[in-house]
C-alpha positions as CSV (number, residue, x, y, z in Angstrom):
1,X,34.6,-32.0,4.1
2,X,34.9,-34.9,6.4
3,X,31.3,-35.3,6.6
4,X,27.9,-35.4,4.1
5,X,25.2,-32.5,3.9
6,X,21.5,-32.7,3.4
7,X,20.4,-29.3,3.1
8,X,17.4,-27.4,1.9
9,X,15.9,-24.1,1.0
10,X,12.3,-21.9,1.6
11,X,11.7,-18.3,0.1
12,X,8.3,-17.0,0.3
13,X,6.8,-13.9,-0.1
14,X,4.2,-13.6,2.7
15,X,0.7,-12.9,3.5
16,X,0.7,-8.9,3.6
17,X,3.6,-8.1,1.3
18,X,3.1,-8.0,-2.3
19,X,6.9,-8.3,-3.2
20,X,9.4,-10.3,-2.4
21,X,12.6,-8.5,-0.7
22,X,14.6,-11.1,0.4
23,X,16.8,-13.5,-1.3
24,X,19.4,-16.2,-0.7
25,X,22.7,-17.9,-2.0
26,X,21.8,-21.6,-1.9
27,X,23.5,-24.6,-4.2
28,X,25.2,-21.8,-6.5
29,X,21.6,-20.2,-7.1
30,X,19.9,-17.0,-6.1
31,X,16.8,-15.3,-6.9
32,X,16.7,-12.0,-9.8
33,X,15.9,-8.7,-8.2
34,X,12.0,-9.2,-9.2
35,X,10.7,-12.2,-8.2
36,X,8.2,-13.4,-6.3
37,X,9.7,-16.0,-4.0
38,X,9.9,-20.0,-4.2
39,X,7.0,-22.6,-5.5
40,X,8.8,-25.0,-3.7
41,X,11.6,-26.0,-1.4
42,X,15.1,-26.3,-3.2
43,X,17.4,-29.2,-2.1
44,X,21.0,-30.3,-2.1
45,X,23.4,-33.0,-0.7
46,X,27.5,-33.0,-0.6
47,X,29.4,-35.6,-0.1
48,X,33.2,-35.3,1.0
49,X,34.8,-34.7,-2.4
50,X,33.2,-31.0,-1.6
51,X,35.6,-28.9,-0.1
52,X,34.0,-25.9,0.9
53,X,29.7,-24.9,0.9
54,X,28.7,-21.4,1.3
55,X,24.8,-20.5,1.9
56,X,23.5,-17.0,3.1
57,X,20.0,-15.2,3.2
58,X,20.0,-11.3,2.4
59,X,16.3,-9.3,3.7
60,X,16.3,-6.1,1.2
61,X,15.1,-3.0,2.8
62,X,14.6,-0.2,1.4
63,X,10.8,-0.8,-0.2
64,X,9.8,-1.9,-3.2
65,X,12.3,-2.6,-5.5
66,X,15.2,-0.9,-3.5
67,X,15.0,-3.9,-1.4
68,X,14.9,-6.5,-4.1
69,X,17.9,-4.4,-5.9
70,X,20.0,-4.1,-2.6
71,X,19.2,-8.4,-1.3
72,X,19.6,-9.7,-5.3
73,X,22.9,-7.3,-5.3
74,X,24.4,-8.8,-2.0
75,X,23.3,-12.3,-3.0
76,X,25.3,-11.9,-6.8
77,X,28.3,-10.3,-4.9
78,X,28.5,-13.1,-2.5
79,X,28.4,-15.7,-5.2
80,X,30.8,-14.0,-7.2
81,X,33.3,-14.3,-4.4
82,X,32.7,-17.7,-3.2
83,X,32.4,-19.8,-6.3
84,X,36.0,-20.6,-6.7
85,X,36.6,-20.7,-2.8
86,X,39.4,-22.9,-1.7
87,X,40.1,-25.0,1.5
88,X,41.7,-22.7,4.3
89,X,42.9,-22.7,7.6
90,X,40.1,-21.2,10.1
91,X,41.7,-17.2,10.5
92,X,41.9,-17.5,6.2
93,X,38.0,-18.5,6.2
94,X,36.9,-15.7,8.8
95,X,39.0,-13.3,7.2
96,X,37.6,-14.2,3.7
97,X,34.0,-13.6,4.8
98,X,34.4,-10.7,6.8
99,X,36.2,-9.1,3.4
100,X,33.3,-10.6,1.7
101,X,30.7,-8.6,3.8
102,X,32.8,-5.4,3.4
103,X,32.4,-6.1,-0.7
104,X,29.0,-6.7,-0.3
105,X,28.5,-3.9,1.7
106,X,30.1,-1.0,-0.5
107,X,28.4,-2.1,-4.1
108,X,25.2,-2.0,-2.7
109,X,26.0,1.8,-1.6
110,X,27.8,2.7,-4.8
111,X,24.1,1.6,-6.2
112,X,22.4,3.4,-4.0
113,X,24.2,6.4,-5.1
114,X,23.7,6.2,-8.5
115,X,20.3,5.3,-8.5
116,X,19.5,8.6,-6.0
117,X,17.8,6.6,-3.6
118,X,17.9,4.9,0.0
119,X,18.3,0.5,0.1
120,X,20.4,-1.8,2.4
121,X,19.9,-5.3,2.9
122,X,21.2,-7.5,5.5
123,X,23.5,-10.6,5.8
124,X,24.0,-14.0,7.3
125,X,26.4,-16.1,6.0
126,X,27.7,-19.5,6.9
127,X,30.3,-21.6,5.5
128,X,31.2,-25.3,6.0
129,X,34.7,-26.6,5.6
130,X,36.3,-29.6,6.8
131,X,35.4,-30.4,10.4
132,X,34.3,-26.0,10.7
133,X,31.8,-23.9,10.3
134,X,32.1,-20.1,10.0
135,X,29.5,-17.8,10.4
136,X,29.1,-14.0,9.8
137,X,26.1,-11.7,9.8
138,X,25.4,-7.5,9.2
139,X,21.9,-6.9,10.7
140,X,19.0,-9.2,12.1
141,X,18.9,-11.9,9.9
142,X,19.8,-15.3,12.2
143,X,22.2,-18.2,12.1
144,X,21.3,-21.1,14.6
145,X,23.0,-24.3,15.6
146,X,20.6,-27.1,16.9
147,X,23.3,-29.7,18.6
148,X,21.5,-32.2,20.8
149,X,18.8,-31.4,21.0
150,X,19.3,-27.4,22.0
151,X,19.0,-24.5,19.7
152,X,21.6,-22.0,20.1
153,X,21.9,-18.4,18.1
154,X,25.3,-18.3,16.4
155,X,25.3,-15.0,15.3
156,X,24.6,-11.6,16.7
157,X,22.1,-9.0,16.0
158,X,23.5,-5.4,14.8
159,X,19.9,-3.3,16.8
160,X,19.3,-1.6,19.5
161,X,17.8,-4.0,21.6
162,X,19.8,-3.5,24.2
163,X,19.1,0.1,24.6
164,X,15.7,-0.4,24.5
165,X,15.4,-3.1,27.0
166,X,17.5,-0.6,29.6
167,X,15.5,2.5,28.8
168,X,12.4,0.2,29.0
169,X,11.2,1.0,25.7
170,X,9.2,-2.3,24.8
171,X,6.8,-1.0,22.5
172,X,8.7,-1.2,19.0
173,X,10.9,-3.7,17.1
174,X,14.4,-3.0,17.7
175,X,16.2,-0.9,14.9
176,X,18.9,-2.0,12.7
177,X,22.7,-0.4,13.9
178,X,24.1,-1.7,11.0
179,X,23.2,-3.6,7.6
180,X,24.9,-3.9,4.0
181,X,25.1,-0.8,2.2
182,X,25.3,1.5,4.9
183,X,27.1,4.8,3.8
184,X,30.9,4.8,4.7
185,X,30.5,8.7,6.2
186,X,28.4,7.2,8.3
187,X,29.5,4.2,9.8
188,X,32.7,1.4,8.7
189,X,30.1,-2.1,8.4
190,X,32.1,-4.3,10.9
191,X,30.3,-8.2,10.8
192,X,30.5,-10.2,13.1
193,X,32.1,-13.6,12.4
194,X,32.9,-16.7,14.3
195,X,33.2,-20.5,14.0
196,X,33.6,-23.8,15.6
197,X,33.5,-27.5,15.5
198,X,30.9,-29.5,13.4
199,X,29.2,-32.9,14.8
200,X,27.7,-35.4,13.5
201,X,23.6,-34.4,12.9
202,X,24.7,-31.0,13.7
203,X,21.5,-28.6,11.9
204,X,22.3,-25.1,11.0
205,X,19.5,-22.9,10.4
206,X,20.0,-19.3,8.5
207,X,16.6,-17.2,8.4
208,X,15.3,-13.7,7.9
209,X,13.5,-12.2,10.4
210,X,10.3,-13.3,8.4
211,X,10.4,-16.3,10.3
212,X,12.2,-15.5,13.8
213,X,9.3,-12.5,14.4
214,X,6.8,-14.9,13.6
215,X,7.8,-18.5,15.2
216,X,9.1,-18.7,18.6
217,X,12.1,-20.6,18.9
218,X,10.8,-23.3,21.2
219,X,8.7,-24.4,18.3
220,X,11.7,-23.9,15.8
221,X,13.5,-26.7,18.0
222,X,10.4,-28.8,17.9
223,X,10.5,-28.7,14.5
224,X,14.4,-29.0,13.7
225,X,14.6,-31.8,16.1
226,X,11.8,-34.0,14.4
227,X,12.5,-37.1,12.3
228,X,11.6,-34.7,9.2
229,X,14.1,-34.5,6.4
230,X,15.6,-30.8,5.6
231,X,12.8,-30.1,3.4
232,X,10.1,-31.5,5.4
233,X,11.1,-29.1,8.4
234,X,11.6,-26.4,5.8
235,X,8.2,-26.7,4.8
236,X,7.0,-26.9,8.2
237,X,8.9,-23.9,9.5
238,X,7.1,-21.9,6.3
239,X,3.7,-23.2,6.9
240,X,3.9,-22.2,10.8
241,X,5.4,-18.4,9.6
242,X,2.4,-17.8,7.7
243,X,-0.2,-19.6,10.1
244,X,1.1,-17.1,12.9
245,X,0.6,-14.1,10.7
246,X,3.0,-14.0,7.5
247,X,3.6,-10.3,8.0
248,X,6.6,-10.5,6.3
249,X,8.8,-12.1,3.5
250,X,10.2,-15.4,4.8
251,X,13.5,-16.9,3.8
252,X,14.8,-20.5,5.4
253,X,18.1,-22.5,5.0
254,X,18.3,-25.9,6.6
255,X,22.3,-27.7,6.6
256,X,22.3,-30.6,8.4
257,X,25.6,-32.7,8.5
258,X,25.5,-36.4,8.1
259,X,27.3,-38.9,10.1
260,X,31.0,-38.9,9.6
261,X,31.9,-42.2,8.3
262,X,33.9,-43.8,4.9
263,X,32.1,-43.5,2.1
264,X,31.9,-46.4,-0.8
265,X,32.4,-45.9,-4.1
266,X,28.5,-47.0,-5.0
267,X,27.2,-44.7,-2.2
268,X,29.7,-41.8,-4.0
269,X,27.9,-42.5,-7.2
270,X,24.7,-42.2,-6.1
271,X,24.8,-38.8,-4.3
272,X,26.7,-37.4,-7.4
273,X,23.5,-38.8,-9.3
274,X,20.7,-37.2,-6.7
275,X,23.0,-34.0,-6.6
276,X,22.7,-33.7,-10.4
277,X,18.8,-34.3,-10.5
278,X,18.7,-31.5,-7.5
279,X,20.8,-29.2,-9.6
280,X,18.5,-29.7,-12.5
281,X,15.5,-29.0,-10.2
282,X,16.8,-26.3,-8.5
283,X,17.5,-24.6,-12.0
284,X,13.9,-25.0,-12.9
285,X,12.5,-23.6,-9.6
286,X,14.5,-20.5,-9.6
287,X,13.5,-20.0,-13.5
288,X,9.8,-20.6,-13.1
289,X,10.0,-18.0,-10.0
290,X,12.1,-15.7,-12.7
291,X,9.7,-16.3,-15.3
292,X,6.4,-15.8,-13.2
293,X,7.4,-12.7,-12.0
294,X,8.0,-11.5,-15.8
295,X,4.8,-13.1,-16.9
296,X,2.9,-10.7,-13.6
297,X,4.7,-7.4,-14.9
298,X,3.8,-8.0,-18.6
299,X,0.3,-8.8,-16.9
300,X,0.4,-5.3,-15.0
301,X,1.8,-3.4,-18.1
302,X,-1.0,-4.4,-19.9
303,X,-3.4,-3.3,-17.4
304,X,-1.7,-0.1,-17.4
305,X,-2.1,0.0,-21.1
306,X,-6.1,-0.6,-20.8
307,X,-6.3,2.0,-18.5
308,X,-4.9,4.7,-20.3
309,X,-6.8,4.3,-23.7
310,X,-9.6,4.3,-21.7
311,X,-12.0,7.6,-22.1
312,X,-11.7,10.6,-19.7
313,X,-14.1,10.1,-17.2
314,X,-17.3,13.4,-17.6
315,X,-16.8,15.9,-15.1
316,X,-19.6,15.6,-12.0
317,X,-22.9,16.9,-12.1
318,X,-23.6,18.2,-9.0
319,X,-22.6,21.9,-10.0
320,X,-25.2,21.6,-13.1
321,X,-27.9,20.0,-11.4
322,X,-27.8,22.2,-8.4
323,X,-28.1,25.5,-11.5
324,X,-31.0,23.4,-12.5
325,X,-32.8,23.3,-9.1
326,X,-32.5,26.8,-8.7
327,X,-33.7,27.8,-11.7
328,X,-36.7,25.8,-11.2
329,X,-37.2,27.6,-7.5
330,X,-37.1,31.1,-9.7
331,X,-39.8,29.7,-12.3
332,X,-42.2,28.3,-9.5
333,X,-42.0,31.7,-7.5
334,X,-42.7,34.1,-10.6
335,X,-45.8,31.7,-11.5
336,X,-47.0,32.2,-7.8
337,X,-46.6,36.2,-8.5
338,X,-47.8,36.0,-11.8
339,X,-51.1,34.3,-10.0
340,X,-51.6,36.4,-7.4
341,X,-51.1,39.5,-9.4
342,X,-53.7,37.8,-12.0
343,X,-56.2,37.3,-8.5
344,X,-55.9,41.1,-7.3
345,X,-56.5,42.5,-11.1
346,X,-59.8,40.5,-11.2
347,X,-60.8,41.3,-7.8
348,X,-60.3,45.2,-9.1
349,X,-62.1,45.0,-12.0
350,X,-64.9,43.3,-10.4
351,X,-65.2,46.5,-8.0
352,X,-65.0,49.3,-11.1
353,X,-67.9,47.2,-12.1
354,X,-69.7,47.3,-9.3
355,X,-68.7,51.2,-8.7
356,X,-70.3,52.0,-12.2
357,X,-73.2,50.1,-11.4
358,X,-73.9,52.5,-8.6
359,X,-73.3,55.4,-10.1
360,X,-75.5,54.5,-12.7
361,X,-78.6,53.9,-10.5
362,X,-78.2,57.5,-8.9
363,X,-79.5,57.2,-5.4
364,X,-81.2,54.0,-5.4
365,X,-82.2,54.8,-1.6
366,X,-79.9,55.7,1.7
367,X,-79.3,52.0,2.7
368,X,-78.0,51.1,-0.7
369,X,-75.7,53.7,-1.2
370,X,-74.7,52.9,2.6
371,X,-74.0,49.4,1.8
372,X,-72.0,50.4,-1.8
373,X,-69.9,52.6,0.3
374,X,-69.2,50.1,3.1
375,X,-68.4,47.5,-0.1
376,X,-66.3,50.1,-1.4
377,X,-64.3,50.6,1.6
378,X,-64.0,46.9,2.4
379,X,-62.3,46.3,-1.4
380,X,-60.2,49.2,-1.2
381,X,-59.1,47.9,2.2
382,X,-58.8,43.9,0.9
383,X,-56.6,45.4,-2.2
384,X,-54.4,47.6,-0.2
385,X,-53.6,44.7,2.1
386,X,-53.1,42.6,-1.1
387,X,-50.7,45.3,-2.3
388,X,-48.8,45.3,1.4
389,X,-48.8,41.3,0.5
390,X,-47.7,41.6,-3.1
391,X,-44.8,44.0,-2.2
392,X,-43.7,41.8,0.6
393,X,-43.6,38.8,-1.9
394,X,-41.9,40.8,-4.4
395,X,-39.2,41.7,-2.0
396,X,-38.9,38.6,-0.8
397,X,-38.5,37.2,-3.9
398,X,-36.1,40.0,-4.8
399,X,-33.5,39.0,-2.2
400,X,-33.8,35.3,-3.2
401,X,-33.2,36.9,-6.8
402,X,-30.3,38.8,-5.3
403,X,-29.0,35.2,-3.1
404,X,-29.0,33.4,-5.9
405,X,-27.0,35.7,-8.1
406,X,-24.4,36.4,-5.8
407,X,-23.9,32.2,-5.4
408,X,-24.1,32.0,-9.5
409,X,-21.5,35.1,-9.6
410,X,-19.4,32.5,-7.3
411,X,-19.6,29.9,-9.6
412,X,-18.4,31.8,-12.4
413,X,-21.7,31.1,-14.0
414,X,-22.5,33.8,-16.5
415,X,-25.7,32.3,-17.7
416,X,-28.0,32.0,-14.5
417,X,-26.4,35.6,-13.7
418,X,-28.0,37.1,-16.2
419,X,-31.3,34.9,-15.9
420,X,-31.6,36.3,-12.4
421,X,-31.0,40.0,-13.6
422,X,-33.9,39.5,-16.2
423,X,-36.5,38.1,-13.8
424,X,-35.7,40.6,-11.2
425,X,-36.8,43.4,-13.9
426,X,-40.0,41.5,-14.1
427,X,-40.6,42.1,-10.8
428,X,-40.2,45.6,-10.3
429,X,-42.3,46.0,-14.3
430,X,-44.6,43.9,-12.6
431,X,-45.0,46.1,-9.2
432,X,-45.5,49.4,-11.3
433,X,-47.9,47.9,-13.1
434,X,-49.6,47.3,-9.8
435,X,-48.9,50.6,-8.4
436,X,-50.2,52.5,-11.5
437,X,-53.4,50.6,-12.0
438,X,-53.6,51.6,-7.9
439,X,-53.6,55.4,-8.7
440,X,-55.8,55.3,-11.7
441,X,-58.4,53.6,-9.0
């Protein structure tokens, strides 16, 4: 390249998200299929001795790990196809990515096929050679060029954002046309690739739609056009994702192109030395991201673990303490019976006592045979209503018996079935007892 880059790299996971779905080609390095995003910004210069850099971002869909499998996937394939990439005339390097995407495209279905199971990803690639860039892009993700102060999209979305705007259907977020690792039946992936000139402090930008749905791009300019370094703005453009909302993951790629001028042997020497402290931090970053996400699944297994050894948990007692109450009702109701029928037996004896007494006596006199007979009458009336009373109880309890029993029957319970039928006998022995003690009076 006829010019130096000062690049750098952002990958976080989000505020509502709990996995990280996206992923990038930055440097030489991507992210595994489980991870959980980037501690911290990863950085790289070039000088001219490089002769061609590739970056890209990938947002996985698909959920879960579909989406980490289908953006890690794209991500290796691209890597894969660019590491030994070799200075070309513009048509070769447009050519070369397109083919690239196609790759990309089909091993992320033949995945998808053999795991039984729906995931796509999308793509936005750019590649700086000599005085060029090339671009290409499947889906939403974004490629911008800030030149001059002015922040123009490079790349073009694969939605239907167009048809929605004409039909006037405002209410949703457009919907993907095309993406990596759509089914060949279905649609031939065709990306969309172009290229141009680079100038000096050019600024590229490559993001998922983390950040694009969350920052507006008057602020991205702001930003981008600040006297930040790449990783500065990076961590700028993150923090202002996640303080508008950080509903999604958020990837970031910042190239910015130095001034084009000779470059010394000593100035040579010390790029090559920050490029190979870089390389050795980058290499860290990416492992502890690898290594934390390893650490959180052993962590979850273990819970898992915990959980299962864990005793059954009893079944509810509602069913046993409702049988419980009920039972009680049945023995508070037979005492009250038991009581009254206990009253009325006393209250007969005491008027066979008082009948004997007056038979005894013989005719004491008019007025007190008068008054016996009134007495007499008065009981026998008194005990005939308590018998209308004592029946009416019975019955009444008789059909709370008979509720009962049918609700026990429903609960398949056996036992208070055959409670109920036993104290329902005691009833009716009860009420004959009543009734024959009656006609022997």
């Amino acid at each position: 390249m006829n010019f130096t880059i000062s690049a750098a790299c952002g990958c976080l996971t989000g505020k509502r998200r709990g996995n990280n779905e996206d992923n990038f080609y930055f440097d030489g390095h991507f992210l595994p299929a489980k991870n959980a995003g980037l501690e911290k910004v990863l950085t790289c210069q070039y000088g001219p001795e490089k002769k061609v850099a590739d970056f890209g971002v990938f947002d996985g869909m698909g959920g879960q790990a579909d989406g980490q499998i289908a953006s890690s996937l794209a991500a290796e394939v691209f890597a894969d196809s660019v590491r030994d990439a070799a200075a070309a005339d513009r048509d070769g390097h447009c050519a070369c990515l397109q083919a690239v995407l196609k790759r990309m495209s089909d091993a992320v279905w033949e995945q998808a096929e053999a795991d039984f199971t729906d995931m796509g990803t999308t793509a936005a690639v750019l590649r700086l050679s000599g005085d060029s860039y090339y671009a290409a892009n499947v889906g939403d993700s974004r490629i911008f060029l800030c030149r001059d102060g002015q922040l123009a999209r490079i790349s073009r979305d694969h939605t239907d954002e167009d048809l929605l705007r004409e039909t006037g259907l405002l209410n949703r977020k457009p919907r993907l046309t095309q993406f990596i690792g759509i089914s060949p039946d279905e649609l031939t992936v065709n990306p969309y690739v172009t290229s141009g000139n680079v100038l000096s402090s050019d600024i590229f930008l490559i993001c998922s739609d983390g950040l694009t749905d969350m920052v507006s791009e008057k602020e991205i300019t702001a930003i981008l056009v600040s006297d930040a370094g790449p990783a500065a703005k990076i961590e700028r453009l993150l923090q202002r994702a996640m303080e508008n909302g950080g509903r999604d993951n958020i990837t970031v790629i910042l190239v910015q192109a130095g001034v084009k001028e000779a470059v010394t042997e000593e100035l040579y020497r010390t790029l090559q030395e920050e490029k190979t402290v870089q390389i050795r931090a980058n290499r860290e970053t990416v492992q502890k991201a690898a290594d934390q996400k390893t650490v959180q699944n052993a962590q979850n297994l273990e819970s898992v673990q915990k959980a299962q050894k864990r005793e059954p948990v009893p079944r509810a007692q509602a069913p046993v303490r409702e049988q419980e109450s009920r039972a009680n009702t049945r023995v508070v109701l037979l005492s009250v019976l038991i009581l009254i029928l206990l009253t009325a037996a006393c209250m007969t004896g005491l008027q066979l006592v008082r009948s004997r007494r007056g038979d005894g006596s013989g005719n004491a006199g008019t007025e007190s045979s008068s008054e016996a007979a009134t007495q007499g009458e008065t009981a026998d009336s008194a005990l005939e209503k308590q018998d209308n009373v004592l029946e009416k109880q019975g019955n009444t309890t008789e059909k709370q018996d008979n509720t009962l029993e049918k609700q026990d029957e429903a609960q398949g319970d056996a036992s208070d079935s055959s409670s109920g039928n036993t104290e329902s006998g005691g009833v009716h022995i009860i009420e004959q007892s009543i009734k024959s003690e009656k006609n022997a009076q």
